[in-house]
C-alpha positions as CSV (number, residue, x, y, z in Angstrom):
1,X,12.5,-135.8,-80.6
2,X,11.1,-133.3,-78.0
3,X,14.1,-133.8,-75.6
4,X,12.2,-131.0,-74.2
5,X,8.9,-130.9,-75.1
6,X,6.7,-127.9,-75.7
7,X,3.5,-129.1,-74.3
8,X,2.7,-127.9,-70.8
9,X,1.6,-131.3,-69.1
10,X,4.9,-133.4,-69.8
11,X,8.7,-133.1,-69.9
12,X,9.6,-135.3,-72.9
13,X,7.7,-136.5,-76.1
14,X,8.1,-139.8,-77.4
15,X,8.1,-140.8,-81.0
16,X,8.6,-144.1,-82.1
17,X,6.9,-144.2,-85.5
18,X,4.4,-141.5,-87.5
19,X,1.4,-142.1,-89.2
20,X,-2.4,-142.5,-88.1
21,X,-6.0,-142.6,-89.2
22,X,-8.5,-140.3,-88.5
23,X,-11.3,-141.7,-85.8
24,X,-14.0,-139.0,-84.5
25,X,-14.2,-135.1,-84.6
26,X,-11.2,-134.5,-83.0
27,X,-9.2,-135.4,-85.7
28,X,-10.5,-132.7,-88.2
29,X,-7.8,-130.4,-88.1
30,X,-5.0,-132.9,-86.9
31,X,-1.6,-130.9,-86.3
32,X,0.6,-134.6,-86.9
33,X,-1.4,-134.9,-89.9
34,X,-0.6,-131.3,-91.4
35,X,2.7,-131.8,-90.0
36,X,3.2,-135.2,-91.9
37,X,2.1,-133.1,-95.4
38,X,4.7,-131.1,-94.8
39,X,7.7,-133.9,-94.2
40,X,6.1,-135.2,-97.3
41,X,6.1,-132.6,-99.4
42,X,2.5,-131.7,-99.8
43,X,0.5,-135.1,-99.0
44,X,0.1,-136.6,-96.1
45,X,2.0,-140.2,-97.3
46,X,1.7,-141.8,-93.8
47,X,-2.3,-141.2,-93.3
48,X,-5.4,-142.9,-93.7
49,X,-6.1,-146.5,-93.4
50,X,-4.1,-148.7,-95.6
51,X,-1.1,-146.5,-95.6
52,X,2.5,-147.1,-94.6
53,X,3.4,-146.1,-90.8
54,X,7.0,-144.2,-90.7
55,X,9.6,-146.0,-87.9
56,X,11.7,-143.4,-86.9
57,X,15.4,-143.6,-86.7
58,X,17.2,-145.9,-83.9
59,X,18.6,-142.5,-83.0
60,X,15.3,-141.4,-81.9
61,X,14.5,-144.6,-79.7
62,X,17.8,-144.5,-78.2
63,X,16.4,-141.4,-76.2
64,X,14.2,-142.2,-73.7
65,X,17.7,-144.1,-72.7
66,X,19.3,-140.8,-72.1
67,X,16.5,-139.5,-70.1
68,X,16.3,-142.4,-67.8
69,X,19.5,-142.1,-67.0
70,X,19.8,-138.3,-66.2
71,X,16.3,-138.7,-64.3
72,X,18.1,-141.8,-62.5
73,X,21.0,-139.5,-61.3
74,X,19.3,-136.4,-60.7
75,X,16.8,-138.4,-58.7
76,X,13.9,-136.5,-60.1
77,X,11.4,-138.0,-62.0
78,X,10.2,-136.9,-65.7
79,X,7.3,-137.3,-67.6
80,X,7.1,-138.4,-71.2
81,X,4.4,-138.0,-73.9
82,X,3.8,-140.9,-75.8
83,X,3.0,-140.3,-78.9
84,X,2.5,-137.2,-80.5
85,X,2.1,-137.9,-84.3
86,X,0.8,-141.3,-84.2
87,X,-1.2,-143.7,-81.9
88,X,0.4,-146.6,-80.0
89,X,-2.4,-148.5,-80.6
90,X,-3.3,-148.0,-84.5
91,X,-4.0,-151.0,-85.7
92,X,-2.2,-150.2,-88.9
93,X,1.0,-150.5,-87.0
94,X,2.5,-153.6,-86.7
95,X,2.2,-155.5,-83.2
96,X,6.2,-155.5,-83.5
97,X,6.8,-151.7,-83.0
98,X,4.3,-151.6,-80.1
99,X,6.4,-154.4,-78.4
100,X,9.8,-152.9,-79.4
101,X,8.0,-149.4,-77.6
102,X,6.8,-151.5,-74.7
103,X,10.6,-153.0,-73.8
104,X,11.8,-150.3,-74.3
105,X,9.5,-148.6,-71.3
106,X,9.7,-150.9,-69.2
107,X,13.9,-150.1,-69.2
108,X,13.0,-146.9,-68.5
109,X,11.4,-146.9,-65.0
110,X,12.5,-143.9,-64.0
111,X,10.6,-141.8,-66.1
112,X,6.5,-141.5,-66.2
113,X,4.8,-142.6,-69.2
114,X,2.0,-140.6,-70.2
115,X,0.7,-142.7,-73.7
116,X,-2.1,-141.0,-75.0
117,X,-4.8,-143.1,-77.2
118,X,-8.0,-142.8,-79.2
119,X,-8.5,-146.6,-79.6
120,X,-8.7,-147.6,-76.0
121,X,-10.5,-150.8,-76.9
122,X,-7.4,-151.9,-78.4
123,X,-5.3,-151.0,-75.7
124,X,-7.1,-153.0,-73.0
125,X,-7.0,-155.8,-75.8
126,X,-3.4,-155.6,-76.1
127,X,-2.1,-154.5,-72.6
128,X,-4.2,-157.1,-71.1
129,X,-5.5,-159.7,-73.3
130,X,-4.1,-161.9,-76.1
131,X,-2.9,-159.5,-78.5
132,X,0.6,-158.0,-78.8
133,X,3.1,-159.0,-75.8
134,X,0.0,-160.3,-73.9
135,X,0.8,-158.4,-70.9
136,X,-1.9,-160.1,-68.6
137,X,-0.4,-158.8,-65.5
138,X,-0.7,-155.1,-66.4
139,X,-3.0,-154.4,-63.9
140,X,-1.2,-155.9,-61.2
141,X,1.4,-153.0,-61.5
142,X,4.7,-154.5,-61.2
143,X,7.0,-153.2,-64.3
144,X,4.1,-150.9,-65.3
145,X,3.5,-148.6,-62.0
146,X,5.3,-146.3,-64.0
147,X,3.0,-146.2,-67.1
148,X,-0.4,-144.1,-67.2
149,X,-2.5,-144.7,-69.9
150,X,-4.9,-142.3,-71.4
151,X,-7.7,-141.6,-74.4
152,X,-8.9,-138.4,-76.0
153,X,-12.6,-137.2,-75.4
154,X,-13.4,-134.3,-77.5
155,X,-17.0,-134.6,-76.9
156,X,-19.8,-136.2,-74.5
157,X,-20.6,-139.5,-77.6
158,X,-16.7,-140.0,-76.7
159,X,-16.3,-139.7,-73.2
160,X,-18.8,-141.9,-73.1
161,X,-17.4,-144.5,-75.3
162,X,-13.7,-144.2,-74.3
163,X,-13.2,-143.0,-70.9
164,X,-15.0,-145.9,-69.0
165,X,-12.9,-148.8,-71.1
166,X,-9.4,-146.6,-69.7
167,X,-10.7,-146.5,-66.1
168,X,-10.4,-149.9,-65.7
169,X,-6.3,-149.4,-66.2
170,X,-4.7,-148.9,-62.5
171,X,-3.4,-145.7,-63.7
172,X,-5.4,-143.4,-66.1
173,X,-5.7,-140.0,-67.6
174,X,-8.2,-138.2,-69.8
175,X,-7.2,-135.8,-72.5
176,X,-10.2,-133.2,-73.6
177,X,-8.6,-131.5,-76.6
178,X,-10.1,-129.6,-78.6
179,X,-13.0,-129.8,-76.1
180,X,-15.9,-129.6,-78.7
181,X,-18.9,-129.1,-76.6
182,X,-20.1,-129.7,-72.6
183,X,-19.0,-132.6,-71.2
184,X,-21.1,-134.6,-68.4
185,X,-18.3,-137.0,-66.4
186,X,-21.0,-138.9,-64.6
187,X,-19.9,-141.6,-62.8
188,X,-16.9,-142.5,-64.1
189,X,-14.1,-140.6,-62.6
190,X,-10.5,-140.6,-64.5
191,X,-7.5,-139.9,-62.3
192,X,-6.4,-137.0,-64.1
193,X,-8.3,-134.4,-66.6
194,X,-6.6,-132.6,-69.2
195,X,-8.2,-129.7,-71.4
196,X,-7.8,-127.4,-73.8
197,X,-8.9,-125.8,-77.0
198,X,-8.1,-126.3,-80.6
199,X,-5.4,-124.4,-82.1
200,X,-4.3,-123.7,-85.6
201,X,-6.1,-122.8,-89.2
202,X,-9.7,-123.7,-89.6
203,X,-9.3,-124.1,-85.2
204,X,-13.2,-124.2,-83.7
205,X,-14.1,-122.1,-81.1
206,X,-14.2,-123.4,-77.5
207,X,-16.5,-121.7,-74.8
208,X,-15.2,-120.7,-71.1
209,X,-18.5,-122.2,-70.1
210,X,-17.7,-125.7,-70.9
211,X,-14.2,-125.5,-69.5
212,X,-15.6,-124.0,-66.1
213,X,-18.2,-127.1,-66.4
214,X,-15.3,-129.8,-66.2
215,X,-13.0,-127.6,-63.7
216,X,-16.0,-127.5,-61.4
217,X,-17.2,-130.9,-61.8
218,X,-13.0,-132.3,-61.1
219,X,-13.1,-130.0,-58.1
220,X,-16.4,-131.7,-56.5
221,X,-14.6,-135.2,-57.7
222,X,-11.3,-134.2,-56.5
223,X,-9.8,-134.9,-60.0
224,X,-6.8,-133.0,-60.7
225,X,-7.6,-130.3,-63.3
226,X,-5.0,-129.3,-66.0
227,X,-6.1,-126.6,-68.5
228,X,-3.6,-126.4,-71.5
229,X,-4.6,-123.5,-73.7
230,X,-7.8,-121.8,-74.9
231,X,-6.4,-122.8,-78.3
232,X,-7.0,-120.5,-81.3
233,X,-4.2,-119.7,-84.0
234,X,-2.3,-117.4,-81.5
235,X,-2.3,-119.7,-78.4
236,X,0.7,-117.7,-76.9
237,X,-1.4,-114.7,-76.7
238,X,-4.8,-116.2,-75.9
239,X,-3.1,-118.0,-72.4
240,X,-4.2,-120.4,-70.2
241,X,-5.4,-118.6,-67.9
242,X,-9.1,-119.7,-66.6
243,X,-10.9,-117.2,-64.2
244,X,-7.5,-115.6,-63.8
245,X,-5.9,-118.4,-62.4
246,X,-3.5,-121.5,-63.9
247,X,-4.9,-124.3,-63.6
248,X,-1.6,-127.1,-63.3
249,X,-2.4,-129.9,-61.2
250,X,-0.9,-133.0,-61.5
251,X,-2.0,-136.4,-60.6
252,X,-0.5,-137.2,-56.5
253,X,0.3,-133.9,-56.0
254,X,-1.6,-130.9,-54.3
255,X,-3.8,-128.4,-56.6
256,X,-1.3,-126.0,-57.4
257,X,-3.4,-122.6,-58.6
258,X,-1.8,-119.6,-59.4
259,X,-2.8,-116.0,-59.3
């Protein structure tokens, strides 16, 4: 799936399973979820609490194998998005897949794992506590330096909530799509900010003001600023171009701003 992936901020995307429940704002117009109507044939089967998750096919896990390898021989490293049309840490998925998924990472150290979440609670929960594989040492690096973990913020009530509980992993990211209204990072600095706006039917409107709001706050922080797309139903022609720059940066590497 996604051998090479569309979205601007990773090389690969990652599927193990499909299926989720919606959580906050967000989720409104939720692309897996319209995606998953489609598979089914006009209802989204794998939605909503109480309904079945979807394992993908062993084909599918076999490759991040693949990539590891070729990343092993070309000696350059790739991201990977993890996951797209699901959540790693839904509780309606069972503990099982999340420790098949976390074996299998943890063969795959030469590629970057970028696992995005909206239940970070859960992920600290499992990663570090009692839950799951009981990965106490998760912090302590290890087999896991090649794991960042991120949450979605769409809006201030969530950054608040979310972004101060994924933190407190060693590495971190925050993902602020579709960024719903001004966001205030106060004190609580994320490695790495990623934002965009909504895309799609029904998509809400995003303004430039907010955006310029987070670049200039990551830019006093020294955050590393990425800026996806301004979102809208043509995204292609709308760009991503903020004050007539790219904004691309990358956690550990240099701002990288194009004209």
């Amino acid at each position: 799936m996604a051998e090479n992936s569309k979205i601007e901020w990773t090389d690969h995307t990652f599927n193990g399973w499909e299926g989720c429940t919606k959580v906050s704002s967000g989720c409104l117009n939720c692309y897996a979820e319209t995606r998953n109507k489609r598979w089914n044939r006009g209802e989204p089967i794998n939605w909503g609490k109480g309904a079945p998750r979807r394992r993908l096919s062993l084909a599918t896990w076999k490759k991040p194998l693949a990539w590891n390898r070729a990343a092993k021989e070309l000696g350059i490293r790739k991201r990977v998005f993890c996951a797209s049309i699901s959540d790693v840490f839904d509780t309606e998925v069972p503990d099982q897949w999340r420790d098949d998924l976390f074996e299998l990472i943890c063969a795959c150290k030469s590629l970057d794992w970028l696992i995005l979440t909206k239940r970070p609670s859960y992920a600290m929960d499992y990663l570090c506590g009692t839950s799951g594989m009981g990965m106490s040492n998760f912090h302590e690096g290890g087999p896991w330096d090649h794991v960042r973990i991120g949450t979605s913020a769409e809006d201030q009530t969530r950054w608040s909530e979310r972004v101060p509980i994924v933190c407190e992993f060693p590495k971190n990211f925050v993902s602020v799509e579709p960024l719903l209204e001004p966001i205030d990072i106060g004190a609580c600095w994320p490695d790495w900010i990623i934002v965009g706006g909504e895309g799609g039917p029904g998509s809400r409107e995003m303004s430039p003001d907010w955006v310029r709001l987070l670049r200039d706050q990551c830019v006093c922080a020294d955050i590393p600023f990425f800026f996806k797309q301004w979102g809208v139903r043509n995204k292609k022609a709308a760009g991503r171009t903020l004050d007539g720059k790219l904004w691309s940066e990358f956690p550990g590497e240099r701002i990288r701003e194009v004209n």
